[in-house]
N, C-alpha and C positions, 0 to 999 in steps of 0.2 A: 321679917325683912328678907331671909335667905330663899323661903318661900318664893318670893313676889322677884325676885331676881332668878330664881329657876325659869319660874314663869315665864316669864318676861325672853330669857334663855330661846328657850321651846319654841314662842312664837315667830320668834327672830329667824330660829333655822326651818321652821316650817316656811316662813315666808319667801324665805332662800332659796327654798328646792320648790316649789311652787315657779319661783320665777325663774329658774334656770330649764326650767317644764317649757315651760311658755316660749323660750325663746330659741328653744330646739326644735319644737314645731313650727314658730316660725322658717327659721332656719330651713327647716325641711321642705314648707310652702313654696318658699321663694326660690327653689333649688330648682334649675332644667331638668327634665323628664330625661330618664336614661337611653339611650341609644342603644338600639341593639348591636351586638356586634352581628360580624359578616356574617359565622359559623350560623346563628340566629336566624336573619334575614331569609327569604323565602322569594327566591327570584322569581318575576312576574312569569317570567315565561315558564317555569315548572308548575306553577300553581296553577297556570292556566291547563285544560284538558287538552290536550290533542286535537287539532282540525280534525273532522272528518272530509277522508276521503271524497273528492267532488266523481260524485258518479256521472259517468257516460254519457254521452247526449241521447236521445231517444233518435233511432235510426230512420228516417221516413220511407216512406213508400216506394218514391220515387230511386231514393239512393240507391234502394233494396235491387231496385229492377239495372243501379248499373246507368243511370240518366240523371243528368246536373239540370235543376230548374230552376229559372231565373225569376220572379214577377214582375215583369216588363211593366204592370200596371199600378207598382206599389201595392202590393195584395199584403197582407198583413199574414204571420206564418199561422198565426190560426185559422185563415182565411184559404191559403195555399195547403194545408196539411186536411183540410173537408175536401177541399177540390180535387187533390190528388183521392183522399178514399171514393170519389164519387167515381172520378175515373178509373182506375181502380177495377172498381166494379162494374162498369158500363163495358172498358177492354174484354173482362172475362167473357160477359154477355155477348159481345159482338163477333169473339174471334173460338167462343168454347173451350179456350186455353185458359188453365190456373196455373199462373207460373210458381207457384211454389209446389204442385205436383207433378209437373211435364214428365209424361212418360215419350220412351221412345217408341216410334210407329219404324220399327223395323223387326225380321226376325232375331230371335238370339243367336247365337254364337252355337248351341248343340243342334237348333233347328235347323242350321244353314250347316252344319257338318252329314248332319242326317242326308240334306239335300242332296251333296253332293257324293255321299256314298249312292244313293240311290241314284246318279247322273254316271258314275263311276263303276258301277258294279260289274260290270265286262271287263275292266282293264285287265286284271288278273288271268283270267281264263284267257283272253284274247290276246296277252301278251306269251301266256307261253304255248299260243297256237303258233304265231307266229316265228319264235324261240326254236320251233322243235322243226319248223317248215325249214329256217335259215340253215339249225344243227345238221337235219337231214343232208344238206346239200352239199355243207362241207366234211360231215361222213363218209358220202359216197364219194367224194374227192380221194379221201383216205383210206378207202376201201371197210368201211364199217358205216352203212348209215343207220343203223338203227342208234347205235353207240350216240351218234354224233346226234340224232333227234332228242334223247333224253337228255345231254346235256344242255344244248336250244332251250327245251323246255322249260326246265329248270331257270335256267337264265332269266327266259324271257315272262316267269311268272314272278320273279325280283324284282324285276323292270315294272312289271304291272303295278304289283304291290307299291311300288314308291310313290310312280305315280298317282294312285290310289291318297296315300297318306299326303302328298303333298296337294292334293286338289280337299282335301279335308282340312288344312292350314289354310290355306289360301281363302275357303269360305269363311272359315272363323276370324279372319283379319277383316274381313268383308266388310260381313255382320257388324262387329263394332267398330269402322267408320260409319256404317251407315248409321250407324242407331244415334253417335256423338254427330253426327250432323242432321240427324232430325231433329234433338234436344235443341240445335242450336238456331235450326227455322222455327223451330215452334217461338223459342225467345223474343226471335225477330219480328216472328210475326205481332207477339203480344205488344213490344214495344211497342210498334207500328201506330197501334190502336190507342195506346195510352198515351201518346205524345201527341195524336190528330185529337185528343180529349183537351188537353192540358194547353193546346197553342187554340182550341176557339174558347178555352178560357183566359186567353191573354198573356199567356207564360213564355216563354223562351226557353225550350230544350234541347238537350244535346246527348 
């Protein structure tokens, strides 16, 4: 009998913790899902990468040369970006100018010093002829002309010299005007050609 009451005991508390199983998992089931806290959370905008950089537009042709083109005809820019290369290359053809190599069609700057030393090369000797002619005459005024000649001279080969040096300035300012204003017909001229391209392809430039 104490047996069968054990027993009996046993299954009772087994069946007790059994159920109190079951209904903690329920419990658990029916529970909302936890929330993360903020610390947690992973803000859209850090999780996202970094935009890249929107690169440059591709520069055309046309801009390159310094010239705003319109398409008067609705030309489409893939349309307008082959026309400008045609022209392009048709201007080079027509006018022998590549504007991206424009050399200047003038002397340089040491050639035109050369020049003018070789335009110049008397001033010196000639100026203290002259120096030593004027010295002489106000020597003998003073009763010394020889005196008075070598100083003339002296003087007057100063005078040459400067002159000299300053007609060698003068050529080297020249030279580079001239050379900055060939660069800048030549441009002219290329434009010229590539615009008379670009308006009998029905464009509007400026």
């Amino acid at each position: 009998m104490q047996y069968t009451q054990r027993l009996r005991s046993y299954v009772l508390s087994a069946l007790a913790v059994l159920a109190s199983s079951g209904l903690w998992a329920q419990q658990q089931a029916a529970a909302p899902p936890a929330q993360a806290t903020p610390a947690q959370a992973t803000p859209a905008s850090s999780a996202a990468a970094p935009a890249a950089a929107a690169a440059p537009a591709p520069k055309s042709l046309s801009s390159a040369l310094g010239l705003y083109v319109f398409p008067a005809k609705d030309q489409t820019a893939q349309q307008q970006s082959g026309d400008e290369k045609y022209c392009f290359d048709w201007a080079k053809t027509q006018t022998g100018i590549d504007p991206g190599a424009i050399k200047p069609q003038a002397p340089d700057q040491q050639a035109a010093a050369n020049a003018a030393d070789d335009a110049t090369k008397g001033a010196r000797a000639g100026g203290a002829a002259r120096g030593a002619a004027a010295g002489a005459v106000i020597g003998a005024i003073a009763g010394d002309a020889g005196t008075g000649a070598a100083i003339g001279a002296a003087s007057g080969a100063m005078a040459g010299g400067s002159a000299r040096r300053q007609a060698r300035r003068d050529a080297k300012a020249g030279a580079s005007q001239q050379a900055e204003a060939s660069v800048a017909q030549q441009k002219a001229t290329y434009n010229k050609a590539f615009s008379a391209c670009m308006e009998g392809k029905g464009y509007t430039i400026k």
